[in-house]
Structure formats: structure tokens, C-alpha cells
C-alpha positions as CSV (number, residue, x, y, z in Angstrom):
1,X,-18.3,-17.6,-1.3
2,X,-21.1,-15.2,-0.5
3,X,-21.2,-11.4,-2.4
4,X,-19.5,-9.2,-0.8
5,X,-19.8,-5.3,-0.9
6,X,-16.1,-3.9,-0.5
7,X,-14.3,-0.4,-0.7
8,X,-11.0,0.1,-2.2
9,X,-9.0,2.7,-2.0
10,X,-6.4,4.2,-4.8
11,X,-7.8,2.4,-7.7
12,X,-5.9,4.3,-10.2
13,X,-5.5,2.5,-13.3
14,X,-2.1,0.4,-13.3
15,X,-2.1,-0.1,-9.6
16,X,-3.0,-2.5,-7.0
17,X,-5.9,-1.3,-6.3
18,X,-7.9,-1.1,-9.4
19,X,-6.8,-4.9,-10.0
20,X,-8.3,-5.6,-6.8
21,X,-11.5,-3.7,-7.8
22,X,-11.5,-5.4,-11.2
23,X,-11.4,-8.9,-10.1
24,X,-13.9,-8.1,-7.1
25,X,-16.2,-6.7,-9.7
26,X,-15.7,-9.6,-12.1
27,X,-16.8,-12.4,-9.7
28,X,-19.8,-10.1,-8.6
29,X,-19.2,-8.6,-5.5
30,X,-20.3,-4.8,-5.2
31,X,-17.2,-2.5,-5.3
32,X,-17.0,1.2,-4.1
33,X,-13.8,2.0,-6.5
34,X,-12.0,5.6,-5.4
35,X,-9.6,7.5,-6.1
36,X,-8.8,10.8,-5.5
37,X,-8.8,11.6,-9.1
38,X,-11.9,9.4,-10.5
39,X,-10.4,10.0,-14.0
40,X,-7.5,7.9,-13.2
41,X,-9.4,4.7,-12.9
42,X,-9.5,2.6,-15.8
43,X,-12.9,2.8,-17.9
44,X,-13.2,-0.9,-17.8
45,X,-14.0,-0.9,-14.1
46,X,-15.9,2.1,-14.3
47,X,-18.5,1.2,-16.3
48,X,-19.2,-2.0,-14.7
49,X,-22.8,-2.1,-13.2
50,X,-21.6,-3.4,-9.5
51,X,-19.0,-0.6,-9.3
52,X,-19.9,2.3,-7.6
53,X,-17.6,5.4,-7.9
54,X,-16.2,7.5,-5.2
55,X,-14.0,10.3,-4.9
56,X,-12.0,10.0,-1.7
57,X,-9.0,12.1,-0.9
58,X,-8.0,10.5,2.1
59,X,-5.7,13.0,3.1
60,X,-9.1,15.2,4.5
61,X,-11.4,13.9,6.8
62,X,-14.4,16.1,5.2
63,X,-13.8,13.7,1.9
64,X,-13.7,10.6,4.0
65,X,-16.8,11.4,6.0
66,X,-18.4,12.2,2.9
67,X,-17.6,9.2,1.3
68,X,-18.9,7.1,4.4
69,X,-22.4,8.8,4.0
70,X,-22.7,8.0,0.3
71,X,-22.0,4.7,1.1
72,X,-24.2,4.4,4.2
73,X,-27.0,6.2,1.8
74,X,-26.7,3.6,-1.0
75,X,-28.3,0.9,1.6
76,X,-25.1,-1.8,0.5
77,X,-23.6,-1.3,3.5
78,X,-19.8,-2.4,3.7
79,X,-18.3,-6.1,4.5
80,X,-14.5,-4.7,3.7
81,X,-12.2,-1.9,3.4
82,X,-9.4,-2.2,1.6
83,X,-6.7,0.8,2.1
84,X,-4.5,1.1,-0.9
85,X,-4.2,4.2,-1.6
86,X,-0.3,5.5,-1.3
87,X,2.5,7.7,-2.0
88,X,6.4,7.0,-2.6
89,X,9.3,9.1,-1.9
90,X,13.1,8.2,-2.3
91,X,15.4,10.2,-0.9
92,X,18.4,9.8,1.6
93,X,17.4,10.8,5.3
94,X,19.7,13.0,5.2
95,X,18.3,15.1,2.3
96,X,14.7,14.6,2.9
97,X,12.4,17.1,2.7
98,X,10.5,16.8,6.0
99,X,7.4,18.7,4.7
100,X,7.4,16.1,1.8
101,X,7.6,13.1,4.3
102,X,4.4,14.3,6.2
103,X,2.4,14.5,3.2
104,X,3.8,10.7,2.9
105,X,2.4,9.8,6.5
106,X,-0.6,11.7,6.0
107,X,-1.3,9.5,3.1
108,X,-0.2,6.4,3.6
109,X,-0.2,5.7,7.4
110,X,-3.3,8.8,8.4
111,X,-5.1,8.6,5.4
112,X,-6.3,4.6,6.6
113,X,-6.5,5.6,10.0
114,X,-9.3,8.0,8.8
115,X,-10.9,5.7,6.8
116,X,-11.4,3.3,9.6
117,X,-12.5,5.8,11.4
118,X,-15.2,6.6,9.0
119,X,-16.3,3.3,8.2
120,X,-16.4,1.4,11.1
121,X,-19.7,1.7,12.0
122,X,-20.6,0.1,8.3
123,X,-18.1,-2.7,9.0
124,X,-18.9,-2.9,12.9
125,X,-23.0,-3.7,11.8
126,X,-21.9,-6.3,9.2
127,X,-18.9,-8.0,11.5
128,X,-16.8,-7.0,8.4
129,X,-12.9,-6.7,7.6
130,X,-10.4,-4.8,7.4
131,X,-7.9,-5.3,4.9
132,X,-4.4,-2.9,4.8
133,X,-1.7,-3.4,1.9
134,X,1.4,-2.8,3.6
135,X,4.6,-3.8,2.3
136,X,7.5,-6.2,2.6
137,X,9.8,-2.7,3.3
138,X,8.1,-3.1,6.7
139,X,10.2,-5.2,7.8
140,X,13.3,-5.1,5.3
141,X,13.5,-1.4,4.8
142,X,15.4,-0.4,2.0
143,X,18.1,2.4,2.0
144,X,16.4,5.5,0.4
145,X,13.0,4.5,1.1
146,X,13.0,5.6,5.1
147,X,9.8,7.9,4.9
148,X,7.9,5.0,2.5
149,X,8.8,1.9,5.2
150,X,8.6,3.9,7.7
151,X,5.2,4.6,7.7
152,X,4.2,0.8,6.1
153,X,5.8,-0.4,9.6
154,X,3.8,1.8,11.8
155,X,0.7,0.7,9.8
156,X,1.6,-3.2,10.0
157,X,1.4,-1.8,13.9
158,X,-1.3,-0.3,13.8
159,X,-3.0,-3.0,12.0
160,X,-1.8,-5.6,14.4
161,X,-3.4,-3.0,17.5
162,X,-6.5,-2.8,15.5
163,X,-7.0,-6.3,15.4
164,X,-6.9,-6.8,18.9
165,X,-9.2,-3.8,19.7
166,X,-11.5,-4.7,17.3
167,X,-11.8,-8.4,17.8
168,X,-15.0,-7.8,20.4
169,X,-16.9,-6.2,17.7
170,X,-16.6,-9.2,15.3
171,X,-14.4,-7.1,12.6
172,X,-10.7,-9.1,11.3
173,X,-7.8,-7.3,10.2
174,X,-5.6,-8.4,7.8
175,X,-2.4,-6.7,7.1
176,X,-0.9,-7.6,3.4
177,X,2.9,-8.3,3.6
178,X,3.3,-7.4,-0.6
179,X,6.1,-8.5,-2.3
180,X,7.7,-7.4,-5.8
181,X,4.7,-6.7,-8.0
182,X,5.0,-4.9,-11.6
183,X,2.9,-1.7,-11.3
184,X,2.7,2.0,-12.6
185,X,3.5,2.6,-8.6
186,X,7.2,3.6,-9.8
187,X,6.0,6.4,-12.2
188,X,3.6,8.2,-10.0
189,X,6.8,9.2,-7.5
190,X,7.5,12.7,-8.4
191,X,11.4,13.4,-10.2
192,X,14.3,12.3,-8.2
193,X,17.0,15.5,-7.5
194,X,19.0,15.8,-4.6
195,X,19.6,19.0,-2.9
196,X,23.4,20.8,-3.6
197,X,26.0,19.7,-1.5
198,X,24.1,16.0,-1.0
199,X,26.8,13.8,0.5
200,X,25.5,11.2,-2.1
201,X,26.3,13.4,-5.1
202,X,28.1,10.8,-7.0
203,X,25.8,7.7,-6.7
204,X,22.6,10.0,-7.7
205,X,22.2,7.8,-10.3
206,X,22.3,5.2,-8.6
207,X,19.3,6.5,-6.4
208,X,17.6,7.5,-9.1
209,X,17.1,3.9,-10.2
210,X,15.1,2.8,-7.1
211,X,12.6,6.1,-9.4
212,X,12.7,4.6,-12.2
213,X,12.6,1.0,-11.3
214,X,15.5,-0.2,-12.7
215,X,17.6,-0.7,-9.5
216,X,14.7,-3.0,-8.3
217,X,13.7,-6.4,-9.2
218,X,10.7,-6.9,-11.5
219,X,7.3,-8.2,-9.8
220,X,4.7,-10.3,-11.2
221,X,1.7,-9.3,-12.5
222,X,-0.8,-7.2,-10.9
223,X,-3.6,-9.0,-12.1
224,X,-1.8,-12.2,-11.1
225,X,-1.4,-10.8,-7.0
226,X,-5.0,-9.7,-6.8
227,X,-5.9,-13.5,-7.8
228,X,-3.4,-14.1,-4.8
229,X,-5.1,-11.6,-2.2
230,X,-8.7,-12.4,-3.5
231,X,-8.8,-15.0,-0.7
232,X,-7.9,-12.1,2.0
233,X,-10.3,-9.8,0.9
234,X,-13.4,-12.3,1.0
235,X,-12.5,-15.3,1.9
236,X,-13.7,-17.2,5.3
237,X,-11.5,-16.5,8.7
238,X,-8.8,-14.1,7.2
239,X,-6.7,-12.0,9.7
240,X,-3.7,-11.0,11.4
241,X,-0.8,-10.7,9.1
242,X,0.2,-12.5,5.6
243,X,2.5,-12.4,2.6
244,X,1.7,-12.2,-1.0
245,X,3.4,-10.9,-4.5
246,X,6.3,-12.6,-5.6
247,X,9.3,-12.5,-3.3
248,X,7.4,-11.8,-0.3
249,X,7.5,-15.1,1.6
250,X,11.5,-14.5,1.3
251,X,11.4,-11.0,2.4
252,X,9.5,-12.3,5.3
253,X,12.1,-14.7,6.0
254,X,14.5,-12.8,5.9
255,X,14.0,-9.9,8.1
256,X,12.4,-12.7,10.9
257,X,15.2,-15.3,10.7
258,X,18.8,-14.0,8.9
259,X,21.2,-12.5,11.5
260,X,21.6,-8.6,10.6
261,X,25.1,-9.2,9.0
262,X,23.2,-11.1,6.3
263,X,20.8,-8.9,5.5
264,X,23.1,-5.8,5.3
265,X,24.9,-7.6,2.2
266,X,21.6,-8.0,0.7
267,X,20.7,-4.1,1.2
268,X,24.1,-2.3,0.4
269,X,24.2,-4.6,-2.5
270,X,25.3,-2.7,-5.7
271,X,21.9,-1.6,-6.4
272,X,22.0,0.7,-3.6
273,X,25.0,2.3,-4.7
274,X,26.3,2.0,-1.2
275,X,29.9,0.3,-2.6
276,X,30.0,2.7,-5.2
277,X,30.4,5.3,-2.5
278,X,32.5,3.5,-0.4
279,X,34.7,3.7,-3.2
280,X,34.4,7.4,-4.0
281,X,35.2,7.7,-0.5
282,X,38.4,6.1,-0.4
């Protein structure tokens, strides 16, 4: 496998991304760790001599663009780009804050878009890759989670368009399908409340767990799905769409081949709290 020199985004420390940037960096590939707090990335990968720091807020197009000349001016160029960073927000649809939500897109769906923008000429010159973490709530969204899979599914879209349009410039696209994984992702979503007069009132609790993570299966190791994505990253002939993290091959299943009656009695399960409000209801 030759060296690569890849860009991650959202390399806080606890998260996706900064395993990713860890194990790059350990098998001596040049990694462009960001964040948009550099003080959130763990010091290990940090002080690594083939890690380069950036801080990227890709929420403004004046960060991104800067962080496209820094790399561009460090003569590395770029073989991959790795969009990671992301937000969460659990709320019902019917108590979202809208305002809240768009920060959401802007992050998580625009925030890649921009960095693509930014970097294709760097990935363009080296016939590089493209590499988006998505999310198995793609394609099995979950009750309370509408604005997160929302926006994962119109980037597995997008990523799927962008592999098309980009195939005559010699750049793949790989769109991760991730699965259950144990990270800090939970704790960075801002505290659950719901607004007075919520309909879902009496299962708040219940909501609240899908916060705190107890409503939600437990994943495997981060450290153990960047071993399992290393391949996608760097590897030869990578692209199009793929499922990794524990759970995720299932997921994929089924949302693609379980008729819809199925599938509801896996998502109004009692972790949703759905039956617990049929039964307040009644």
C-alpha cells in the first residue's frame, strides 16, 4: 500500500474521526487532522510528526478555502478527503426547532459539500478519493432522529451523484454505511427538553435515552471500525457505497429487503417509547 496524504474532518478526541487519523498516522500516511476546535483532538495524534493540524469550521466557506491553501502550500497535495465532521439532534418533528435543524444540514450535509468544493482540485491532480461517513439511519431512519438521517440520506445521494460526475476526472467516492460504534458522538448532542405542551410529554424519558445512549445498542470499538474502514480510505479500487461498524451489514439488509411491516416492529420497539404512548393514549 503506497503513503497516502489524507484529510479528516471532525477529529475530536473520542470520535470517528480522530481514530481514523490515528491509525492513518500510525501506518505512515500524512494526515491533515481538523477540527473546528484544534484543542479537542487528542494530544497523541497531535504531536505525531506526519500529522499536520488544521482548523476547519466547515460551516464557512472562508475556513474551508483557507484550509485548502494551507494544504495546497505545504506541497503534500491530497489523495483523500474524509468528511466526518457532524452534529446530532433528537427531537420529534413535531417539536423541532427548525433553526436548529439547519445548523444540522449546514454541518453535516453542506459542510462536505464545501469541502469538496475546496479540495477538488488537490484530489482532481492526484486522481484521489473521496470518502463520506454516512450512516446506517440513511436508510433505517429512526423515530426522533428525522433532521440527523435526513441529512445522512441526502449525503449518501449526493455521494452516489458525485461518483458519477466525478468518475471522468479519475476521483472514487465511497460513501460509509456505519453501523453501531461506541463513541463520545452521544455526549456532544446538546440537552434533550421538549417544548410545553409536546404531545410526547410522557415518554420524554424515553426520548431522552436515544441522548444519553441508553435507549440504543452499544457499538464496537472505534479503534476496532477504523481497522475496518482503513481499507476504504487507502486501499486499491474503493467506491460506490459500503457497510461497516457492527450491525451495519443488518441494517443494510434490512431497510433493502424486509417488507415495511417488519421494520416498523423493529423501530416502534419499546426503546422508542412509541407503545408506551400508545398506552397513555388509550
Amino acid at each position: 500500500m503506497s503513503l497516502k496524504s489524507v484529510l479528516v474532518t471532525g477529529c475530536s478526541a473520542g470520535g470517528i474521526g480522530a481514530a481514523i487519523a490515528l491509525l492513518l498516522a500510525r501506518k505512515g500516511h500524512h494526515v491533515f487532522a481538523t477540527a473546528r476546535n484544534t484543542s479537542k483532538l487528542p494530544v497523541v495524534l497531535t504531536t505525531l510528526s506526519n500529522v499536520t493540524v488544521l482548523s476547519i469550521d466547515v460551516t464557512s466557506m472562508p475556513s474551508v478555502t483557507a484550509a485548502a491553501n494551507a494544504v495546497s502550500e505545504s506541497g503534500r497535495g491530497l489523495d483523500v478527503l474524509v468528511n466526518n465532521a457532524g452534529l446530532g439532534y433528537v427531537t420529534p418533528i413535531l417539536d423541532m426547532d427548525i433553526e436548529r435543524a439547519q445548523n444540522l444540514y449546514d454541518t453535516n450535509l453542506w459542510g462536505s459539500v464545501r469541502m469538496i468544493q475546496a479540495f477538488k482540485d488537490l484530489l482532481i491532480a492526484n486522481h484521489g478519493r473521496i470518502v463520506n461517513i454516512i450512516s446506517c439511519g440513511a436508510v433505517l431512519p429512526l423515530p426522533w432522529h428525522a433532521p440527523y438521517c435526513s441529512a445522512k440520506i441526502a449525503m449518501a445521494n449526493i455521494s452516489e451523484t458525485l461518483r458519477h460526475e466525478l468518475s471522468p476526472f479519475g476521483v472514487s467516492v465511497v460513501a460509509v454505511m456505519v453501523g453501531t460504534v461506541a463513541t463520545n458522538f452521544d455526549t456532544n448532542i446538546n440537552k434533550f427538553n421538549l417544548p410545553a405542551g409536546s404531545l410526547y410529554e410522557s415518554i420524554k424519558d424515553n426520548i431522552a435515552g436515544w441522548v444519553t445512549g441508553t435507549a440504543k445498542p452499544v457499538g464496537g470499538p472505534v479503534d476496532e471500525f477504523a481497522r475496518a474502514v482503513l481499507e476504504d480510505i487507502v486501499g486499491k479500487g474503493r467506491n460506490g457505497i459500503v457497510y461497516r461498524g457492527d450491525n451495519a451489514a443488518a441494517m443494510g439488509f434490512v431497510a433493502s429487503w424486509l417488507p415495511t411491516w417488519i421494520t416498523d416492529k423493529f423501530m416502534r420497539g419499546p426503546n422508542s417509547g412509541l407503545p408506551a404512548l400508545v398506552k397513555n393514549l388509550s
